[in-house]
N, C-alpha and C positions, 0 to 999 in steps of 0.2 A: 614520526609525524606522517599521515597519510597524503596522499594525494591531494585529495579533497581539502582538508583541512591549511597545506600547505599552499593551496590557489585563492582560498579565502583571504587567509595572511596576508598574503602579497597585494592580493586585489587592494584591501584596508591600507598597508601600507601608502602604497600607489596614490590611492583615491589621498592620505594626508598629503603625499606629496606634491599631488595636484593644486593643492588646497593652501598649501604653506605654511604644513602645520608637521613636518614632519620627526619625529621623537628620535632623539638619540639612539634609544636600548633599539629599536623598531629599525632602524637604518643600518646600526649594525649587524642585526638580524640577516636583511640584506644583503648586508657583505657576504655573511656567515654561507647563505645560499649560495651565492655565486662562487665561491672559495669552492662549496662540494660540489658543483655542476661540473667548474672546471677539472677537479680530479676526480670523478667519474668517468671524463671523457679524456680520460690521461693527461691530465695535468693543462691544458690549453680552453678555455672556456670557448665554447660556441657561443656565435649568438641568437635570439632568438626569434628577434625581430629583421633585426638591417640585413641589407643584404654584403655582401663584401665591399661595393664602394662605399655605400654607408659606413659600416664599419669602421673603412679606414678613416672615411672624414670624420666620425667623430672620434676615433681615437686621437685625431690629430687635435683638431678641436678642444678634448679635454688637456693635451700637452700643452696647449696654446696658453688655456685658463692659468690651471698650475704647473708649471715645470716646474724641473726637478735641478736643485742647485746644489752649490756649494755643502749647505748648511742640512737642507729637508731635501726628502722626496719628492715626487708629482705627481700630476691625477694618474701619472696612467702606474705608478707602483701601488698606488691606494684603491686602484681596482677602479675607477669613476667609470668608465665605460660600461664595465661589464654592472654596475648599480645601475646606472639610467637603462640598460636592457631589459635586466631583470623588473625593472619599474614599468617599462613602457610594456615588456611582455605582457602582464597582469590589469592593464589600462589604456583601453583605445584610445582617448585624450591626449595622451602623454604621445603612445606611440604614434599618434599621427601629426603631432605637434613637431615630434625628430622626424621622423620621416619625412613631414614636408618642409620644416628645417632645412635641413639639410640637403634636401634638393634644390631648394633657392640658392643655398651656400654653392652648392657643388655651379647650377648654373649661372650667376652672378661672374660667378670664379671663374667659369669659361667664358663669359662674354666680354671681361674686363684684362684675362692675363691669357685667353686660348688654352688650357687647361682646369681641371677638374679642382677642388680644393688640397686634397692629398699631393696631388701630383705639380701645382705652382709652385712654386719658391717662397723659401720662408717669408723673406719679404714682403711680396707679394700676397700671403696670407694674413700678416700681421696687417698689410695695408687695409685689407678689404676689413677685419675684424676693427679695424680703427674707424672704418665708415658707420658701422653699425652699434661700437658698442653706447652711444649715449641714444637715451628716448630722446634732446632736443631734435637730435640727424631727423626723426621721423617728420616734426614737426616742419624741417627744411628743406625735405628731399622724401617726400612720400613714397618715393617708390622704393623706399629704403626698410620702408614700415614692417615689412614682413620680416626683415633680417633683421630689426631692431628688438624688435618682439620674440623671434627666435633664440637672439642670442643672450636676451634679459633671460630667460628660462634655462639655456647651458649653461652658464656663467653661477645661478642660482644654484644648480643641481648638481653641478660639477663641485660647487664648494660645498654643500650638504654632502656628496660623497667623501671627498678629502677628508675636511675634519670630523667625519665618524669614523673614519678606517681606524687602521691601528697607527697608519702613517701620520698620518694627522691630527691623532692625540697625542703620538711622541713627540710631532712638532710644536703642538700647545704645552708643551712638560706637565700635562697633566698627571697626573700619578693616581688618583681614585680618592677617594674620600675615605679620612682615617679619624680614630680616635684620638681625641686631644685630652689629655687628666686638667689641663688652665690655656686657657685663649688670653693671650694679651695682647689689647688693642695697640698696636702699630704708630708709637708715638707720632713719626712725620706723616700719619694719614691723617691724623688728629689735630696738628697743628697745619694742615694744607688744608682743611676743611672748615677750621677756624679761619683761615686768613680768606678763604675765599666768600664766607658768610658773612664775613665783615661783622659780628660778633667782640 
């Protein structure tokens, strides 16, 4: 795939994602890019937007969204960082949405714990993320607006990254879509569907 043709891609990408409209096969795609950027550059993806504090904040950020448990993965084995890069690269909207993001985050973070968002205490992280994550907080604490509005969009894009990765379809048990020779309808769906129709 050329240059050219691969900046188009992304750009279209991007712009769905802006949009809220963004396609499974197309997101993976995304992945797909950022998988080869990072081993091109020996296995460690640059990024291509943030700068290093950036970075770290939202890599921390995405861990914040999903970490990684017991059971599943988290955004940062499903790549979600290096997708919203490769997104914001291709779309000034996006990247100046993270970028200014993320500079609210970082200074909010200093002016409420005296350090950066990376560098606070988990705690401390989670607290500030508890400030911002409902649109009511906007409505109660305007000055909150910006953070609220930021994190509605990480929160968004971080779970658009997860569940297209590969980590996040294993976590759905999806398996892909296969040939069936007879479908038979799932007796207790039929009878919960009955009782709830009141039929």
């Amino acid at each position: 795939m050329s240059d050219v043709s691969r900046r188009d891609l992304l750009r279209n990408i991007a712009l769905s994602a802006a949009l809220g409209g963004l396609i499974p096969a197309a997101a993976q795609h995304v992945h797909s890019m950022a998988a080869d950027d990072a081993k091109q550059a020996g296995g460690v993806y640059k990024p291509k937007v943030f700068n290093q504090v950036e970075w770290a904040s939202l890599r921390r950020l995405c861990d914040l969204i999903f970490p990684a448990d017991a059971k599943s993965k988290g955004a940062l084995d499903a790549g979600a960082p290096e997708f919203i890069d490769m997104l914001a690269s291709h779309n000034n909207e996006i990247s100046a949405l993270y970028t200014g993001g993320l500079a609210w985050l970082d200074a909010e973070s200093l002016r409420r714990f005296g350090a950066a968002f990376p560098a606070a205490r988990p705690e401390q992280q989670t607290a500030l993320l508890d400030l911002i994550a409902y649109r009511k907080t906007a409505d109660d604490h305007p000055e909150l607006g910006p953070g609220v509005r930021f994190f509605e969009w990480a929160r968004k894009m971080t779970s658009d990254a997860y569940y297209t990765s590969k980590a996040g379809i294993a976590d759905l048990g999806f398996m892909g879509n296969k040939g069936m020779a007879q479908f038979d309808v799932p007796v207790a769906a039929v009878e919960y569907a009955l009782k709830r129709s009141g039929l």
